[in-house]
C-alpha positions, 0 to 999 in steps of 0.5 A: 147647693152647699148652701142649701144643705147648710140651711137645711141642716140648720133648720133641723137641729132647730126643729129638734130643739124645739122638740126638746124644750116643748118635751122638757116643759111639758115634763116639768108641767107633768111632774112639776107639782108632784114634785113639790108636794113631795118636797114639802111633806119631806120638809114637814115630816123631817125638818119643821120645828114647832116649839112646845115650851120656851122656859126661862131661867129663875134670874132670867139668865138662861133659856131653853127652848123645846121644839118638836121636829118633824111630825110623826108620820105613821106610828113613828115616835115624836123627836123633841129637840131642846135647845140651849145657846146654838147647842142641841139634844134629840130625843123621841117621846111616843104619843100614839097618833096625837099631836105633842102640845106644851103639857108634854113638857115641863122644866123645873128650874133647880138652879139659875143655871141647872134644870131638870126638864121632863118629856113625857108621851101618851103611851110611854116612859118619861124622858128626863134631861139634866140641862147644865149651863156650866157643864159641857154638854149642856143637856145629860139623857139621865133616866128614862123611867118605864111606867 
């Protein structure tokens, strides 16, 4: 007779974990895709990088590369991050509902190892980058003019 309550018991606790792992894949059939697609919008929104402007020094020494992170959700400024030898600077630039492209950026090459690089929106001031390569940091925010 113990035997028998040993198996019955048994045969429960199998019931109930099938129980559970049937609702636990039904779950994750429910909610799976949800997820994903939540996942992927936070990764193009926050972390993507699509480069606007690579631009290479006048002896070919020295690249930057100019990319836009994220995209703008909403009304949410633009981040440009330019970029220089594994170090960075972040910035916004507002350009209304539009999509940044290359004309939004520009570096003018002062030096083989000195430029001046201009971010500019559509409904907005300029950004204006001072990129040093023998300076540290390498990137200055020096003015933002207001048009």
């Amino acid at each position: 007779m113990d035997q028998n309550v040993e198996l019955e018991v048994e045969l429960e606790k199998k019931k109930f974990l099938k129980k559970l792992g049937c609702l636990a894949w039904g779950y994750l059939l429910i909610f799976g895709p949800f997820i994903l697609v939540a996942a992927v919008l936070f990764y193009q929104i926050n972390f993507k990088e699509d480069t606007l402007l690579t631009s290479t020094s006048p002896k070919q020494t020295n690249t930057i590369e100019i990319v836009e992170k994220g995209e703008a959700f909403f009304l949410k400024q633009h981040t440009i991050r330019v970029k220089y030898e594994g170090e960075h600077v972040d910035t916004e630039v507002n350009n209304g509902l539009k999509s940044l492209n290359e004309s939004n950026a520009n570096v003018r090459w002062i030096r083989d190892n000195k430029a001046e690089i201009t971010l500019k929106g559509d409904g907005g001031p300029s950004n204006i980058i001072i990129f040093d390569a023998e300076a540290s940091p390498y990137f200055v925010i020096e003015e933002v003019d207001e048009e």
